[in-house]
Every structure is written in C-alpha cells, then in structure tokens.
BALUM-154344 format. One record per residue: residue number from 1; residue in one letter; x, y, z of N, C-alpha, C in turn. Coordinates in steps of 0.05 Angstrom, whole numbers. Layout:
<recs>
NUM | A | X | Y | Z | X | Y | Z | X | Y | Z $
...
</recs>
This chain:
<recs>
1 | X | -304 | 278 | -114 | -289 | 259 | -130 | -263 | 251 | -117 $
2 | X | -250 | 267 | -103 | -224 | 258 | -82 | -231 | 234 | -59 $
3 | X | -256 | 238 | -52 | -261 | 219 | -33 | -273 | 192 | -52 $
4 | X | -271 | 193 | -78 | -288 | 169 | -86 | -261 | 153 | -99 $
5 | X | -243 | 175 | -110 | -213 | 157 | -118 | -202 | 143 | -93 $
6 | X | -200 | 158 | -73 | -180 | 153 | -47 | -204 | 129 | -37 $
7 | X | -221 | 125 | -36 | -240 | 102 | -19 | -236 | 80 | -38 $
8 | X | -231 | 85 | -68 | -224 | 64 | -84 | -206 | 53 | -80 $
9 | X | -184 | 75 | -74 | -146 | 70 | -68 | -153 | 48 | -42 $
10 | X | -160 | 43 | -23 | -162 | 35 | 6 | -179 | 16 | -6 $
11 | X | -200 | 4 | -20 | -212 | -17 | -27 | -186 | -39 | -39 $
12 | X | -175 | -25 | -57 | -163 | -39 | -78 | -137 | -49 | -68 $
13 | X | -119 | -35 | -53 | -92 | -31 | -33 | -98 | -60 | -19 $
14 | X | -130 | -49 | 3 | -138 | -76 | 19 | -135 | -103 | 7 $
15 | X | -153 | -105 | -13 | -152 | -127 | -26 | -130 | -144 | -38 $
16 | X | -110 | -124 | -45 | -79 | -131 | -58 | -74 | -143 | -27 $
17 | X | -69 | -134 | -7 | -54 | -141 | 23 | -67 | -164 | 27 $
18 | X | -101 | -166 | 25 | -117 | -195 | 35 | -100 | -212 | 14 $
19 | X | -100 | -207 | -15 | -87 | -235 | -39 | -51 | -235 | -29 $
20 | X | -48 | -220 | -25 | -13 | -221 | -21 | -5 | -240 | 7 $
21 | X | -25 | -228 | 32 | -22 | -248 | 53 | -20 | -277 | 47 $
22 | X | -50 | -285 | 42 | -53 | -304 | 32 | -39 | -322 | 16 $
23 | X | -14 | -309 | -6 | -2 | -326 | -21 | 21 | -329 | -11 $
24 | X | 21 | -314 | 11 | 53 | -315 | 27 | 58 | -340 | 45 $
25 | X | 31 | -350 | 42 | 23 | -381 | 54 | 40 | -411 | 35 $
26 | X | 29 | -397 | 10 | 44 | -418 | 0 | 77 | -409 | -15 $
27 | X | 73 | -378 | -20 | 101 | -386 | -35 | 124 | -366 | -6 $
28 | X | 145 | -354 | -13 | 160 | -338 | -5 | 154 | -313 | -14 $
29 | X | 156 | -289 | 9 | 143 | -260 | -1 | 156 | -244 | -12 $
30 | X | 175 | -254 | -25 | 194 | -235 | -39 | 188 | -251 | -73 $
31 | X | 175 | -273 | -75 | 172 | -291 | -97 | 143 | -268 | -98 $
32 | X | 129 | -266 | -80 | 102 | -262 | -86 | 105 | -240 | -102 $
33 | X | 120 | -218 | -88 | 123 | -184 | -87 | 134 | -184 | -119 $
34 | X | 160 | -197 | -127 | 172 | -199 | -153 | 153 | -214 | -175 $
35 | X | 145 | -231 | -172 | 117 | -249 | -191 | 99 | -225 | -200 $
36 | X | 87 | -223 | -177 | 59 | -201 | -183 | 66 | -169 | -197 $
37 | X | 90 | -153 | -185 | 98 | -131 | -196 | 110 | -141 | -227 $
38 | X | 123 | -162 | -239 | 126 | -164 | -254 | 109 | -175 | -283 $
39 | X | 81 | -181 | -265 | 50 | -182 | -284 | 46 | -164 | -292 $
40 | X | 37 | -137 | -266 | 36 | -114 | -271 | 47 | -99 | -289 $
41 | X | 88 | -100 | -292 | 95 | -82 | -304 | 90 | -99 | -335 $
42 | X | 90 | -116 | -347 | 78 | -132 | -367 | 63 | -119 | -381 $
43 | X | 31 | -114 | -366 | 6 | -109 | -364 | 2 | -79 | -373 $
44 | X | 18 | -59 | -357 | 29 | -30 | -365 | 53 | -25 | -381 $
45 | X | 64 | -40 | -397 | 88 | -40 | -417 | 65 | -35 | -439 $
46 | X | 47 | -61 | -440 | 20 | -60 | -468 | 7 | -38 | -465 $
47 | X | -5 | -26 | -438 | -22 | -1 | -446 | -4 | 25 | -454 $
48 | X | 21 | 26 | -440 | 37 | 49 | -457 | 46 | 52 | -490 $
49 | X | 55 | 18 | -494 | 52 | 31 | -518 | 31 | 30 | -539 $
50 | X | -1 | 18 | -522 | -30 | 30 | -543 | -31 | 55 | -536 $
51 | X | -19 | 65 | -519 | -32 | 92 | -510 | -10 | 123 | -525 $
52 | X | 8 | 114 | -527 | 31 | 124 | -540 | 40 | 142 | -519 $
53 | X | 48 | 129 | -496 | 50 | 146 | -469 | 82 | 152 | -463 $
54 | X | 93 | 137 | -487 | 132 | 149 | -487 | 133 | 173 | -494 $
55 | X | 112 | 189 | -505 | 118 | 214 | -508 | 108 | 234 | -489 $
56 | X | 106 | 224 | -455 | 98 | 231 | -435 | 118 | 243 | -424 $
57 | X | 150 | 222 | -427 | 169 | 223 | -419 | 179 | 247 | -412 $
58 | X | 186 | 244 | -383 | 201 | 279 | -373 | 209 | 271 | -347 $
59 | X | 215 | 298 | -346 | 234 | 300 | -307 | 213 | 289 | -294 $
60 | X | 192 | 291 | -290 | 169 | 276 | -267 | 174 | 242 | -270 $
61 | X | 186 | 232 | -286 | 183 | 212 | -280 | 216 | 200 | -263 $
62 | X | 216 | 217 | -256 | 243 | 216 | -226 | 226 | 207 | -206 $
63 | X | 204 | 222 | -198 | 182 | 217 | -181 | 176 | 192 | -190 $
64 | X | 172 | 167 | -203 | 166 | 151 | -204 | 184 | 128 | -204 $
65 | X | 207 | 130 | -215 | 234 | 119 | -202 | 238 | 122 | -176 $
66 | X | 238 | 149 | -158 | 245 | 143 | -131 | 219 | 121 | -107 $
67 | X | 193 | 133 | -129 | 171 | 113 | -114 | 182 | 76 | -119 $
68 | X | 191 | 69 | -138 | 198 | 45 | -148 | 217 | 36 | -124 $
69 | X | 238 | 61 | -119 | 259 | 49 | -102 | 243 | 41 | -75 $
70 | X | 224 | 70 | -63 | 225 | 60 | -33 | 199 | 43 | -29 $
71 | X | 178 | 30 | -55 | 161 | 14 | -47 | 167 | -11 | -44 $
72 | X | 191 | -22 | -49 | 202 | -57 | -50 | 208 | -51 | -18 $
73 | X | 229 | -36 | -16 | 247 | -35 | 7 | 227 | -35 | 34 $
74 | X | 198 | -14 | 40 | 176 | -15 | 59 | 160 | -42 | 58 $
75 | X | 168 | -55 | 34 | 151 | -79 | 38 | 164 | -97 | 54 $
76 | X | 198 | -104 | 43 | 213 | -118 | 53 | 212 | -124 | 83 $
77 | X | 227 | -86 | 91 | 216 | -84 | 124 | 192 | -97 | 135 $
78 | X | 170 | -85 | 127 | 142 | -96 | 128 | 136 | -122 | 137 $
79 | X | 157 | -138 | 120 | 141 | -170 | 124 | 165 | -170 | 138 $
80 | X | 189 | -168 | 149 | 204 | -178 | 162 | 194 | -175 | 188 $
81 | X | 183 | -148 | 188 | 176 | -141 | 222 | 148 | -158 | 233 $
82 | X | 134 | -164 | 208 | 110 | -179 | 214 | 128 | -203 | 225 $
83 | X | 144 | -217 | 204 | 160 | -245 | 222 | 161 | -244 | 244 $
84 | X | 177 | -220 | 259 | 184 | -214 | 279 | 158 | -219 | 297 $
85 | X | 147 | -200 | 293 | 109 | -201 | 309 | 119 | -191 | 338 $
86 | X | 93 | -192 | 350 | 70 | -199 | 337 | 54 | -179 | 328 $
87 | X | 39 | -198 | 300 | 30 | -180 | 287 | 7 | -155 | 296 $
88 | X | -7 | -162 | 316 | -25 | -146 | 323 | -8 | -109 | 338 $
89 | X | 22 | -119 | 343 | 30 | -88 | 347 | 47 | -80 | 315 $
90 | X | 53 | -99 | 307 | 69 | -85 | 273 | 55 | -75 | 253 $
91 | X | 20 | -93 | 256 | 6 | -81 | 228 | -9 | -49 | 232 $
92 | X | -19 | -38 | 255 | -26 | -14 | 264 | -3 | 3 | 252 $
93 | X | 25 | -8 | 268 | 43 | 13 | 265 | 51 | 23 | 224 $
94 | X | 44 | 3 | 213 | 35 | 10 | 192 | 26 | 34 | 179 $
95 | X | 0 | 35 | 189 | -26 | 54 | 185 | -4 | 85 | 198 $
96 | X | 20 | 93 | 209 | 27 | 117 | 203 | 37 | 128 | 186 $
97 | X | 40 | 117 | 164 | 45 | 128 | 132 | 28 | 139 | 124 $
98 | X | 4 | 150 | 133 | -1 | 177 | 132 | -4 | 203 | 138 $
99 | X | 18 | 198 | 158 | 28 | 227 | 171 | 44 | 234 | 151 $
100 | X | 52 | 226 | 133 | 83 | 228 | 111 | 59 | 252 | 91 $
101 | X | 43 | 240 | 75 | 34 | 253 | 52 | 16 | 276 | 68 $
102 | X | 3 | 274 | 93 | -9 | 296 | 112 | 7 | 316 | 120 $
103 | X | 32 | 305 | 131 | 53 | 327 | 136 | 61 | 339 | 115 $
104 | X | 60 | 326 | 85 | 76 | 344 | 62 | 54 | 367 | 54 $
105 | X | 23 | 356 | 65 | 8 | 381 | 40 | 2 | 394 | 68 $
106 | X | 9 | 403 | 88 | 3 | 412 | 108 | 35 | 441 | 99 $
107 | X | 56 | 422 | 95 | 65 | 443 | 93 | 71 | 459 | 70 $
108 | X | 54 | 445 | 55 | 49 | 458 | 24 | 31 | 482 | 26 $
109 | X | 9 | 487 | 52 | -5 | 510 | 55 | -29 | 502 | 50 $
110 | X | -32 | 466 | 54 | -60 | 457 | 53 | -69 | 459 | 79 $
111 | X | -100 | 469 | 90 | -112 | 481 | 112 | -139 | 463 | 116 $
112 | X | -139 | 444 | 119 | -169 | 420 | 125 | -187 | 452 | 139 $
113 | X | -218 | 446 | 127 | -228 | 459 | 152 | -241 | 443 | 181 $
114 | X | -257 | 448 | 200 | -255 | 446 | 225 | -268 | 411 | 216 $
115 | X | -291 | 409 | 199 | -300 | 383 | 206 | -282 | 361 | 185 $
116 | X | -262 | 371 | 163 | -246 | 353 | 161 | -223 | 348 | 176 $
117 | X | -220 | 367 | 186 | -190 | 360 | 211 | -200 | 341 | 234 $
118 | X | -230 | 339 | 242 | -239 | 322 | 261 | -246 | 298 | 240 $
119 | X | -256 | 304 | 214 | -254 | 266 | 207 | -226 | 248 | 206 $
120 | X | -203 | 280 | 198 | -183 | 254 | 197 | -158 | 246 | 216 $
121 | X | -169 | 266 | 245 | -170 | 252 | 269 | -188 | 220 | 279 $
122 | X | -199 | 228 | 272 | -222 | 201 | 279 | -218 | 181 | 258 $
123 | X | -209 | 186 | 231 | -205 | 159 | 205 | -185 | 148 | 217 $
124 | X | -156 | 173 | 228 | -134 | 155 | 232 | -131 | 139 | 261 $
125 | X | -152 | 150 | 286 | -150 | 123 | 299 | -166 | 108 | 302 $
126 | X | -188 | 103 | 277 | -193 | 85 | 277 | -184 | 65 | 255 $
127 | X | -167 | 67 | 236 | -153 | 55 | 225 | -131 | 30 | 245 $
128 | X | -122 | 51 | 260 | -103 | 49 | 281 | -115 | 24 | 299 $
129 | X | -142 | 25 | 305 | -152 | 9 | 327 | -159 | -14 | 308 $
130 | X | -174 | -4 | 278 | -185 | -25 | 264 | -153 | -52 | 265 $
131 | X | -135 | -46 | 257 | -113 | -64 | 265 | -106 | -82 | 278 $
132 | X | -127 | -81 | 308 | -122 | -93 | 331 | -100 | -86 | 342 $
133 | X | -87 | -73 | 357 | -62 | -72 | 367 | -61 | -85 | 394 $
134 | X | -46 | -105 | 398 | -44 | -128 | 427 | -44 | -92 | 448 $
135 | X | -57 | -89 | 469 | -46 | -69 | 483 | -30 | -78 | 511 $
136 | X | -38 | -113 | 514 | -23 | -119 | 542 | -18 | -152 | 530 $
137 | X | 6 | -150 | 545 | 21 | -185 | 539 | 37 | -182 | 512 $
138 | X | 38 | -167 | 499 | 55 | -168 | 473 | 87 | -161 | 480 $
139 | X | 104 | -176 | 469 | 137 | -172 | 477 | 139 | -160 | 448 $
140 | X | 157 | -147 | 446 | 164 | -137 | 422 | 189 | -131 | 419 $
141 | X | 206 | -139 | 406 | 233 | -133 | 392 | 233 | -113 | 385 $
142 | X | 255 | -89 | 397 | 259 | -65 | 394 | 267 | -72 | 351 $
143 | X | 273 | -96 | 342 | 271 | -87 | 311 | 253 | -93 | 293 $
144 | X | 238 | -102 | 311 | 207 | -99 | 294 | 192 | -81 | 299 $
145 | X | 194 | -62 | 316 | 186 | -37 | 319 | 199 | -18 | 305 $
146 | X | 229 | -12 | 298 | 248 | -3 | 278 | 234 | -6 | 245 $
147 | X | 240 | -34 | 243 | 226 | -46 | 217 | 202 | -27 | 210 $
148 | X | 179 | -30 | 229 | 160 | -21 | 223 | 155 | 1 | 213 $
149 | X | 175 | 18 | 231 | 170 | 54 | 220 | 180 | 59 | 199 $
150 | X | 202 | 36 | 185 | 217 | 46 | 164 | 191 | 45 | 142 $
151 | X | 170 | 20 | 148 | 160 | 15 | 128 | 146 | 32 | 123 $
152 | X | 137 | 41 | 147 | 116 | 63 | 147 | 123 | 92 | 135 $
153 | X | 142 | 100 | 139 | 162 | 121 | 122 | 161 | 121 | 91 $
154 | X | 172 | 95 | 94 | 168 | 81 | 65 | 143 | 81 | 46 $
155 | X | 118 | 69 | 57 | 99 | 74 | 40 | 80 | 98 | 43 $
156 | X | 92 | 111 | 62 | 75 | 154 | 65 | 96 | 156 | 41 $
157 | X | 124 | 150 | 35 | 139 | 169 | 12 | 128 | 159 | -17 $
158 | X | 115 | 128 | -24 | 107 | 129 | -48 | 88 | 138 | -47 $
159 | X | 66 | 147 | -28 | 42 | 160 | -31 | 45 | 187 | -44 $
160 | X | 68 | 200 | -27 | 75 | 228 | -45 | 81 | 231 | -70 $
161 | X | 106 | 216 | -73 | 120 | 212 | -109 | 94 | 207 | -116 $
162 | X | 87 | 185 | -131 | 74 | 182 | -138 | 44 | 201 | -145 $
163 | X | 39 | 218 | -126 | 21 | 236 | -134 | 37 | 265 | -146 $
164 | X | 57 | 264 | -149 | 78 | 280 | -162 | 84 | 265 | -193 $
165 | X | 86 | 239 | -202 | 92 | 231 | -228 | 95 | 237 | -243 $
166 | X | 62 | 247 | -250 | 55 | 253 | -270 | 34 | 280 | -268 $
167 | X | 26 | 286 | -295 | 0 | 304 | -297 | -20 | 298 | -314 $
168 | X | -22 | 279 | -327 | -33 | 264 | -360 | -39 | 244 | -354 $
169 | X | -64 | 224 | -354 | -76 | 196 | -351 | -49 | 184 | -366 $
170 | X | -43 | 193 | -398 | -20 | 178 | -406 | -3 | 176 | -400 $
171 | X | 10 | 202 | -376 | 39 | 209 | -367 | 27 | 193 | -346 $
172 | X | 6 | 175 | -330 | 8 | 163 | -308 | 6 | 139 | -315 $
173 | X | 4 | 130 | -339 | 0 | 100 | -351 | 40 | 90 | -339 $
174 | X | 55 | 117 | -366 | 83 | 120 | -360 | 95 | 108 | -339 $
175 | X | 76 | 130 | -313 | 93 | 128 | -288 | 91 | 104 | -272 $
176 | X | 69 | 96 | -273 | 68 | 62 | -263 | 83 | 49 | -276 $
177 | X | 85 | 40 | -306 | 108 | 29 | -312 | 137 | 24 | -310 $
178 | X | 141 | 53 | -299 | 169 | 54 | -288 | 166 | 46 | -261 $
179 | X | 147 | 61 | -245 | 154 | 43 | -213 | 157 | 24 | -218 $
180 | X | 132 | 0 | -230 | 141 | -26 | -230 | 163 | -41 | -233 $
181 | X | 174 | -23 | -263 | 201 | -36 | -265 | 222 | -41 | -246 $
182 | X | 219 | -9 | -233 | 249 | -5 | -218 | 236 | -34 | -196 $
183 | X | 215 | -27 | -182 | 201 | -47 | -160 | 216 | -69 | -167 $
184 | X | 217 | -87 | -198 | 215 | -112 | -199 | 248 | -120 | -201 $
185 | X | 256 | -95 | -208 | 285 | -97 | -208 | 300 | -92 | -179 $
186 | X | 291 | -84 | -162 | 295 | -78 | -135 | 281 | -102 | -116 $
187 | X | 270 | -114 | -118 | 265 | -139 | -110 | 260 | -165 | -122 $
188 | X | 273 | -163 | -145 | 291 | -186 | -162 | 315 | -193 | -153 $
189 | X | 337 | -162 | -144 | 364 | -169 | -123 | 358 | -173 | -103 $
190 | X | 349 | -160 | -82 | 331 | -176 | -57 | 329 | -201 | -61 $
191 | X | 315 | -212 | -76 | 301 | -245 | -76 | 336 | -262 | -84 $
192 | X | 352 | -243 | -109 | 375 | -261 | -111 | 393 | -264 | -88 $
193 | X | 400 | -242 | -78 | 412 | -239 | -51 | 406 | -262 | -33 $
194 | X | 366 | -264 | -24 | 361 | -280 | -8 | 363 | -314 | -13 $
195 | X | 363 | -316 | -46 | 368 | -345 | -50 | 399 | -353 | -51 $
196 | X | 415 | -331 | -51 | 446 | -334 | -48 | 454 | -350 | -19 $
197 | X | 437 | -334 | 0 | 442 | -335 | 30 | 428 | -365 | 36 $
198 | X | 411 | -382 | 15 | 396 | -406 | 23 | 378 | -409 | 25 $
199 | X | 352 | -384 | 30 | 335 | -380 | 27 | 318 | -391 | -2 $
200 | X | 292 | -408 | 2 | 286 | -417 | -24 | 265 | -397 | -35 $
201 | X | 262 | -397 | -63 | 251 | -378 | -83 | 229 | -385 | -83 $
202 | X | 228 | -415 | -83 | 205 | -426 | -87 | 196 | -455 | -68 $
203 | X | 171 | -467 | -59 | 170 | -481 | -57 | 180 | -511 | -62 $
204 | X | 186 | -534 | -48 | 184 | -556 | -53 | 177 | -563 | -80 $
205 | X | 154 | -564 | -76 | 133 | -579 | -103 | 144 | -558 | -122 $
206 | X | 148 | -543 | -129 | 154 | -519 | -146 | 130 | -498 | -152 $
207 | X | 131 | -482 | -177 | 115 | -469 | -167 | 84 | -461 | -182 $
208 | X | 69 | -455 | -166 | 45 | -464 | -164 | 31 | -450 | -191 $
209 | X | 28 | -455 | -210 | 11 | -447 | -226 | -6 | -441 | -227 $
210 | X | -28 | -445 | -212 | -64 | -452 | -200 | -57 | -419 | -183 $
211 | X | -41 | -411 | -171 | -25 | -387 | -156 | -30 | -358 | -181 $
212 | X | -23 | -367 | -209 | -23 | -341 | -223 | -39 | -320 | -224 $
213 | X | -64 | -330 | -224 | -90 | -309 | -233 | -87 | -289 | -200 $
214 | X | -89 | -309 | -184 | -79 | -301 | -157 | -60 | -268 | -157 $
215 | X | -39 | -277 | -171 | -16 | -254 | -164 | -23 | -244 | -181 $
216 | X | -35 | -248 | -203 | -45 | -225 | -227 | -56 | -200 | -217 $
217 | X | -79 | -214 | -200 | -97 | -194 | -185 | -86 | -179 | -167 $
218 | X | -56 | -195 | -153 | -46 | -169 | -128 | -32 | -143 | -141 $
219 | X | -25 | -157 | -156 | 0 | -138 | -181 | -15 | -116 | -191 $
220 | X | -40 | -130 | -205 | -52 | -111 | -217 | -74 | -90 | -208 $
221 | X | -81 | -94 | -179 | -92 | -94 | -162 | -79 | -55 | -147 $
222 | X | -53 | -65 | -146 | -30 | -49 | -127 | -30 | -28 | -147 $
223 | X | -27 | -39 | -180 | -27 | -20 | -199 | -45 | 4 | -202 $
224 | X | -63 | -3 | -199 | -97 | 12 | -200 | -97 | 26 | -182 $
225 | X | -94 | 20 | -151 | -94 | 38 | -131 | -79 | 55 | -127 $
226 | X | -54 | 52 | -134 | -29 | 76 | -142 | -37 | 95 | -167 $
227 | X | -49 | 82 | -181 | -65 | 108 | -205 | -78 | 124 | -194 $
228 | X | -107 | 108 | -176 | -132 | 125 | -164 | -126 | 143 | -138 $
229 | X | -105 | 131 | -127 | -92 | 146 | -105 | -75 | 174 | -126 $
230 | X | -62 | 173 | -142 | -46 | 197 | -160 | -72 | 218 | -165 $
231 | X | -93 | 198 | -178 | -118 | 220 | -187 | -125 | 229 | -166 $
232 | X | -128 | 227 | -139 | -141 | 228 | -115 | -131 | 256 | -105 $
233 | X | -105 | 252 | -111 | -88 | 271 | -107 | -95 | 299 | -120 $
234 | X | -92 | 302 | -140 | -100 | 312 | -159 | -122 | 325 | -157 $
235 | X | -146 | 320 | -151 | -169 | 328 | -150 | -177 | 347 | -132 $
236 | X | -160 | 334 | -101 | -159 | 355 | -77 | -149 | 354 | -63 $
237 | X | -147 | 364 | -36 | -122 | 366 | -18 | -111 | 331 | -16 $
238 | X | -89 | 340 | -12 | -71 | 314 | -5 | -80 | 303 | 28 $
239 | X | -85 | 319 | 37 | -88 | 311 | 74 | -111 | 294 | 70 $
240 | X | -135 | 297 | 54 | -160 | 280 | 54 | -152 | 255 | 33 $
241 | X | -137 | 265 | 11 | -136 | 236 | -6 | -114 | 221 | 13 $
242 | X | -100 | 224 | 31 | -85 | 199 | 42 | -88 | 187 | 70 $
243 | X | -109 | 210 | 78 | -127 | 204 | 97 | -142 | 171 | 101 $
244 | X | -162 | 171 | 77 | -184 | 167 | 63 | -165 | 134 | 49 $
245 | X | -148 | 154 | 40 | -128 | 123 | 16 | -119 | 101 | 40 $
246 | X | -112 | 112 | 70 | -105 | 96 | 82 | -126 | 77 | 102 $
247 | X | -146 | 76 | 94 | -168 | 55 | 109 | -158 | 25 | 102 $
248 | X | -149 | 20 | 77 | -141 | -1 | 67 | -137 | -30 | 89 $
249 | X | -134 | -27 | 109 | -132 | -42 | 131 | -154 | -51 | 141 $
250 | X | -176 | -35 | 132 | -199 | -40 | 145 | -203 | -67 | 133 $
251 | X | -207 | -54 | 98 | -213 | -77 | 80 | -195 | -100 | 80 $
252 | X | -176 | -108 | 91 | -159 | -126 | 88 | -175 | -151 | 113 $
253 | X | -182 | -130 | 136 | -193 | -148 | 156 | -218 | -153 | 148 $
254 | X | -234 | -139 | 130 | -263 | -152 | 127 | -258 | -164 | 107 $
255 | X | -242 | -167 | 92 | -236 | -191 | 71 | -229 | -215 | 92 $
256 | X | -208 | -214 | 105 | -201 | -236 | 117 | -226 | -255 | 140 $
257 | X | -241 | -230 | 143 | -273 | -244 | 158 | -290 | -259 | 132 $
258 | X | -295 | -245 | 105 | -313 | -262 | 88 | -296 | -281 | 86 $
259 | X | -273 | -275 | 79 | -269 | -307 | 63 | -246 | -324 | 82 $
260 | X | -234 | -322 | 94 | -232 | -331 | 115 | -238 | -333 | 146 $
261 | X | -267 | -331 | 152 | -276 | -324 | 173 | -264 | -326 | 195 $
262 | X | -247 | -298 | 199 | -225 | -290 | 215 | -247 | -270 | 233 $
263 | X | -246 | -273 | 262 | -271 | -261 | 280 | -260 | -227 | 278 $
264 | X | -269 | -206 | 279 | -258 | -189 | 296 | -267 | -180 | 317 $
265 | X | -243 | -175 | 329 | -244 | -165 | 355 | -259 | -139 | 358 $
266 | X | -280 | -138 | 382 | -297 | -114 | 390 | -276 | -91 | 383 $
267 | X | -258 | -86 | 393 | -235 | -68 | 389 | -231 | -63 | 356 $
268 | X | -220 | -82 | 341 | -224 | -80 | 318 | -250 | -69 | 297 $
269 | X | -274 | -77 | 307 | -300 | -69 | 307 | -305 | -45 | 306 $
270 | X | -304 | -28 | 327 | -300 | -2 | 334 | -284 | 14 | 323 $
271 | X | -257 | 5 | 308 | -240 | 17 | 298 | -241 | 22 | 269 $
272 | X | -266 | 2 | 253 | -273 | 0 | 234 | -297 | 15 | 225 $
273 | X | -311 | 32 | 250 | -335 | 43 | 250 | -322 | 65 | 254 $
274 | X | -304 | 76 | 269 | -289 | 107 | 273 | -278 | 102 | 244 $
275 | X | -263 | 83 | 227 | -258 | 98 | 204 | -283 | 101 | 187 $
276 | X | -307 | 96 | 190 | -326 | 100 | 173 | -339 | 123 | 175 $
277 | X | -336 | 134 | 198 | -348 | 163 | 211 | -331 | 182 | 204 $
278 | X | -304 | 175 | 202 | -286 | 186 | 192 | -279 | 204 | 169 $
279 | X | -287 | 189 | 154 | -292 | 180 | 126 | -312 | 194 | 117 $
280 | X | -333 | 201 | 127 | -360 | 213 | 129 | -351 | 244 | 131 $
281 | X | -339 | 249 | 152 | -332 | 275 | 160 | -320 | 285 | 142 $
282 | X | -295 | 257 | 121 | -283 | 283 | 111 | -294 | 284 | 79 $
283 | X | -321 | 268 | 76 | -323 | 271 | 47 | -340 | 295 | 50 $
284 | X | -354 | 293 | 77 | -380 | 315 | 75 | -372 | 350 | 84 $
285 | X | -345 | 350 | 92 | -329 | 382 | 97 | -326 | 386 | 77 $
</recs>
C-alpha cells in the first residue's frame, strides 16, 4: 500500500507540474501558484467543516504551517531558476529533494533492505536522467544553480512536515487546509511585492476565465498528492514513500509527449525505464 499511495503522489504531483507549466504560458506564475492554492484551500475549508476536522486541532499542525511556509518559497526559487535555464540542467536538479525525506528516515533508524536500497538507487537516477539534463554546451548561472538547490531543500522539507501533520484522515483534511492557507498567504505577498516592483498580475486581455477549471485541477491536484504522499508515509518507511513519490517528473514528461507531443530524448527514455525498474525493486523488497 506505500508503493500504491507514493506512485499516486508522483502521478498526481506530475500532472499538477504538466497543468501549472502550461498555464504559466498564459498567465504569470505567481498568479498561477496563488489562483490554484487558493481553489484548493476553498475546496478543503468545505470538507473540514463536513468532516468536523476543527476538532483535530493540535501542536502537529505546526508541521503544517511550516510546510505552507517553505512550499511557496521552493516554488518561487523553482521557476526563477527555470527563467534563468536552461531548463534541461535546473529541472533534474530538482529531483534531489529526495535526499531530504531519505536522509530524515535514514536517521530515524529506517534500514531499506539490499533490493530496496538498489531500487532506490536506480529510481533516483533515473528520475535524474528522465529530466534530460543538457550534459555538454549548457552555460549556467552560478544562481540558477543556487536557486535550484534551495528549491530542492525546499520541497524534500514539505515532503517531511507534511508526513508529520497529522495522524487522522480528519486531522489531514485539517492539515492541508492550513498549508494552503499559509501557501496562499505567502504567495499573495510575493505576487504583491512583485506587482509593486511592475511586474503584471495578469495579462493584457485580463484574466482568462476558460483558464479556471484549468487551475482547479493544479490546486486540487497538489492537494491530493500531499494527502497520498502523508498516507504513504504512514504506511511505511519514509525512504521508499519519497523515493517512489518523487518520479513525478517522469509523468510530467509523458504528459508533455501525449498532449503536447514533446519528443523525448533517448536519454530521457532510459531514464524513464530506470525509474520504472526502480520502482519495481522497491515495491517488490
């Protein structure tokens, strides 16, 4: 069951990153990031209180405030360093936010045995390759390389909180609710900040309506996978659920091949097949 939450987490994650890309086409990514988390927290305000999940309320949900703080801020980084580019060395560097939740249950006294420690050797570089990483001709700005790791820091630390939140389907209804908030409130000043400096909020034409169902899905999308990634957790070691949670890249590039028939690269190919062997190893240890 850890490998079926965490393969969900990396389906669902993917798919939020393929809709989020995509709308970063038409609007600004700080419009996207604040729009969509603010569907979400909407969306989880109604199920807390059908679910009567205020009486969940406790110290764990510190753990879900500090996830709120550092998931805006890894995104921010994230897409700045993508500006920066190129993207084929920023989005790999990504994929090491899961040394963060691997290194924490490693030193919690979690012990992979021999054939999961070789799947999630092999998930993580092929995650790593699935990426494409340019390996010759790429210039790179020593702060898009910076950027990158922060982000990457950044989203191994909500992987942790977040599987810390809660203990209760209702105490995890809770805890999403609060990340979101803090999220939407932490990149609500971001976005004011950036429209202070001149930066526009929104498009020209204004803003896109035909766009909503769109961000519904990233928002609510991001929501779900941060649940099934918590349950994932939960179920069994941490080193395999964020192992496993982090393929998500794969899916982002085979989304971007169906529906925007984006080629991949043999390299990418290969890197998509080591995380599937990967993946194999560590559901079947």
């Amino acid at each position: 069951m850890t490998a079926f939450f965490a393969l969900a987490t990396s389906l669902l994650w993917g798919l939020a990153d393929f809709g989020g890309g995509v709308l970063t086409r038409r609007l600004p990514a700080l419009t996207v990031v604040v729009v969509s988390q603010g569907i979400a927290a909407a969306a989880l305000g109604a199920v807390v209180v059908a679910t009567g999940g205020w009486s969940e309320a406790g110290p764990r949900l510190w753990f879900a405030f500090a996830a709120g703080l550092a998931g805006p801020v890894a995104l921010i980084c994230f897409y700045e360093a993508l500006a920066l580019g190129p993207m084929g060395v920023v989005s790999p560097l990504g994929t090491l936010s899961v040394a963060v939740p691997v290194g924490v249950g490693l030193c919690l006294g979690e012990r992979p045995g021999p054939v999961q420690a070789a799947g999630i050797a092999v998930a993580v570089t092929g995650v790593v390759l699935a990426g494409g990483p340019q390996l010759r001709g790429a210039l790179v700005q020593r702060r898009a390389i910076v950027l990158s790791l922060i982000a990457a820091l950044g989203f191994g630390t909500v992987f942790v909180l977040i599987a810390e939140a809660s203990t209760t389907v209702t105490g995890l209804f809770l805890a999403l609710f609060v990340q979101r908030v803090v999220n939407v409130a932490v990149g609500g000043a971001a976005l004011y900040v950036s429209v202070g400096r001149g930066a526009p909020a929104l498009p020209g034409s204004g803003f896109p309506w035909r766009s909503l169902p769109a961000l519904a899905f990233v928002g609510l999308a991001d929501v779900a996978a941060n649940g099934t990634y918590s349950v994932a957790a939960r179920l069994g070691p941490v080193t395999v659920a964020a192992v496993l949670a982090s393929l998500y890249p794969v899916v982002t590039a085979l989304a971007a091949r169906g529906f925007l028939s984006e080629r991949l690269r043999a390299l990418q190919a290969a890197g998509a097949g080591l995380a599937l062997l990967g993946t194999l190893l560590l559901a079947t240890g």
